[in-house]
VEXMI-635007 format. One line per field, with one value per residue (C-alpha): residue number from 1; residue in one letter; x, y, z. Coordinates in nm, 2 decimals. Example, Ala and Ser with C-alpha at 12.3 -4.5 7.8 and 13.67 -1.06 7.14 Angstrom:
% residues 2
resi	c(1_2);
resn	c(A_S);
x	c(1.23_1.37);
y	c(-0.45_-0.11);
z	c(0.78_0.71);
END
This chain:
% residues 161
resi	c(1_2_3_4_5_6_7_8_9_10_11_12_13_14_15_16_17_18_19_20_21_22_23_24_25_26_27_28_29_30_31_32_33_34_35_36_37_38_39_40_41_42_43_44_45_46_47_48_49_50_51_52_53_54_55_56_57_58_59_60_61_62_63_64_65_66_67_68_69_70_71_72_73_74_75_76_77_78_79_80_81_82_83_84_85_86_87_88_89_90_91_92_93_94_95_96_97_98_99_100_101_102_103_104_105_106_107_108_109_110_111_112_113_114_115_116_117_118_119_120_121_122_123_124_125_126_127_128_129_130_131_132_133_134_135_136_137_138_139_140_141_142_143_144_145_146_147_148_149_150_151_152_153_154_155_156_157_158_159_160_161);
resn	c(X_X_X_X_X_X_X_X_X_X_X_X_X_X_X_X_X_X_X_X_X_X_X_X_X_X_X_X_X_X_X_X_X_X_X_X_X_X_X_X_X_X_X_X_X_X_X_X_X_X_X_X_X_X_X_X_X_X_X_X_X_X_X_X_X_X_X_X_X_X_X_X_X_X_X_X_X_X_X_X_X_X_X_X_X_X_X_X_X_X_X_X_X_X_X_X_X_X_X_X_X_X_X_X_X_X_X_X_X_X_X_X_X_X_X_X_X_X_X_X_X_X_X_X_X_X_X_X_X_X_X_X_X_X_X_X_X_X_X_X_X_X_X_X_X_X_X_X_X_X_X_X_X_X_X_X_X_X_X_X_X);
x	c(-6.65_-6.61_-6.33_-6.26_-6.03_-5.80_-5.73_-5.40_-5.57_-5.36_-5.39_-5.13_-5.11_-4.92_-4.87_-4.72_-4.61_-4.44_-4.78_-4.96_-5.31_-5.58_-5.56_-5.17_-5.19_-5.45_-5.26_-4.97_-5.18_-5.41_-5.16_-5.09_-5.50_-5.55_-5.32_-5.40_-5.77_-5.79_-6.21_-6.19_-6.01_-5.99_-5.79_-5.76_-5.54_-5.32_-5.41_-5.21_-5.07_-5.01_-4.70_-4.73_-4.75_-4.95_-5.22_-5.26_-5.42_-5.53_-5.59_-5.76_-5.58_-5.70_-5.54_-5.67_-5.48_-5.27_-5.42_-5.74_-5.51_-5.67_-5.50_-5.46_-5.34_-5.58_-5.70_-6.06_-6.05_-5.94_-5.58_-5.22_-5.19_-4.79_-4.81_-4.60_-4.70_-4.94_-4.61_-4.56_-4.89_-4.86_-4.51_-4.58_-4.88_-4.71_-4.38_-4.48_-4.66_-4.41_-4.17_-4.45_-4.44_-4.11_-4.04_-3.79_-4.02_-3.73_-3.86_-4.17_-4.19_-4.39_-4.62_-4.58_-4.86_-4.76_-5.08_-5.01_-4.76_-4.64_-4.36_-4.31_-4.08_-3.90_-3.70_-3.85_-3.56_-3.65_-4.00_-4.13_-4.28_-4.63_-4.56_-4.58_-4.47_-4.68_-4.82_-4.99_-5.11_-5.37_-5.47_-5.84_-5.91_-5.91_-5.57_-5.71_-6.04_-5.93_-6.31_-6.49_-6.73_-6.73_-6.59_-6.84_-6.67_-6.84_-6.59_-6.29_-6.04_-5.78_-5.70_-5.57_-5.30);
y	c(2.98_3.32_3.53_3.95_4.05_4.13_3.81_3.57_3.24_2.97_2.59_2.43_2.04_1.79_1.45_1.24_0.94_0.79_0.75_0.41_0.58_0.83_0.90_0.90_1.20_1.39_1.43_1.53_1.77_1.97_2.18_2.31_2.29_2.51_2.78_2.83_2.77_2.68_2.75_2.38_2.10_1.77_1.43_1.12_0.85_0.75_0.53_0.17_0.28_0.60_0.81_0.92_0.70_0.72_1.06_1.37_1.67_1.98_2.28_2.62_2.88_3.28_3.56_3.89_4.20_4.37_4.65_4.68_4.74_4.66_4.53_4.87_4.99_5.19_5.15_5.15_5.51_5.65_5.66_5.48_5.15_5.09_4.77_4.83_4.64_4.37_4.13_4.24_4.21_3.83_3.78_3.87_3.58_3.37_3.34_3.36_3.06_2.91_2.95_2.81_2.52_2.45_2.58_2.86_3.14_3.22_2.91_3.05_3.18_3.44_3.48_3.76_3.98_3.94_3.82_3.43_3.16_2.89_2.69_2.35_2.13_1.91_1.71_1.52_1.60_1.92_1.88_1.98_1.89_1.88_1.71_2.02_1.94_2.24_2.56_2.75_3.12_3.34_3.68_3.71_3.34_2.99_2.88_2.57_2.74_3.06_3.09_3.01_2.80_2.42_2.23_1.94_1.70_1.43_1.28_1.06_1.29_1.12_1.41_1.59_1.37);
z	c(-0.09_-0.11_-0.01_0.02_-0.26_0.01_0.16_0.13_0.06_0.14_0.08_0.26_0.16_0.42_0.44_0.75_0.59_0.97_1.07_1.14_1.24_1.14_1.55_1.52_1.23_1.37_1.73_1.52_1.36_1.60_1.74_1.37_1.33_1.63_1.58_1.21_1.21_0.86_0.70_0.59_0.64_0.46_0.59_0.44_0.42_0.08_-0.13_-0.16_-0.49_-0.43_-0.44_-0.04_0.22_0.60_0.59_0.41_0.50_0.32_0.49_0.33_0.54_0.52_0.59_0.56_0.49_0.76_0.95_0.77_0.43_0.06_-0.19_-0.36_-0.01_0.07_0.41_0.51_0.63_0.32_0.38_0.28_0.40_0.53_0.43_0.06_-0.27_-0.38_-0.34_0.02_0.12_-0.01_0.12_0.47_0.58_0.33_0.52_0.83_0.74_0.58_0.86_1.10_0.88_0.93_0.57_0.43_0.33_0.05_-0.15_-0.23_-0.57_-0.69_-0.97_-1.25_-1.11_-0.74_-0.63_-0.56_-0.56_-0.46_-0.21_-0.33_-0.07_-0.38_-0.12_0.18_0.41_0.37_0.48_0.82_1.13_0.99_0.69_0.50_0.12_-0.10_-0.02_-0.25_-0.18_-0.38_-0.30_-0.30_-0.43_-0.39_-0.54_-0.64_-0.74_-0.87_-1.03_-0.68_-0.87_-0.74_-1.04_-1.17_-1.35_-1.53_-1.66_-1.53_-1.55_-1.76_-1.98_-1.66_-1.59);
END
């Protein structure tokens, strides 16, 4: 999938480990779904040896920039966008998301060039509503797929462990 360079690409992973039911998770779910309307979804539910219990979902979540800004704050017209830095422009989506979530936007930690990130929840009481346990933002990109080439792996995957 391809994105502008001037989007906040977000994939926000959850997990509702409470839940008995595929039907239980998605109710829980859809009001988040709804208001967010992620480009693709993805739900399934753990895996008896896993780490995570009941259903996990992961959402890709796009934002694009504020007020028809670019990333080098132009705006479309020509002009200066008020929308501040590379960092702000990812700071602002990012934490309102994050507080949506039921997260504190201050836990999300910035990379070097200001363009992504991520918000890891490291303790489950800390978690929120949705199950919401990692976030992780790009600005322009796929955070998981940074390249926006589908990966092909032929192998098991061992060696990334």
């Amino acid at each position: 999938m391809r994105f502008s360079p001037d989007d906040v690409v977000c994939r926000v992973a959850l997990n509702l480990g409470w839940v008995r039911t595929a039907e239980e998770a998605l109710r829980a779910w859809l009001p988040l779904v709804s208001e967010l309307r992620p480009v693709s979804m993805r739900f399934e539910e753990t895996g008896p040896d896993g780490l995570r219990r009941g259903y996990l979902a992961d959402l890709l979540v796009v934002f694009p920039p504020p007020e028809g800004g670019t990333a080098d704050g132009r705006t479309a017209e020509g002009g200066t966008a008020e929308s501040g830095t590379a960092r702000d422009r990812l700071l602002a989506p990012v934490g309102e998301l994050a507080r949506r979530l039921g997260l504190d936007p201050a836990a999300f930690e910035v990379d070097e060039d200001g363009l992504g990130g991520a918000l890891n929840v490291k303790d489950e009481q800390d978690g929120s509503p949705y199950g919401a346990y990692l976030v992780l933002a790009l600005t322009g990109a796929d955070p998981l797929n940074p390249e926006g080439e589908q990966a092909d792996y032929d192998d098991t995957g061992d060696d990334l462990l």
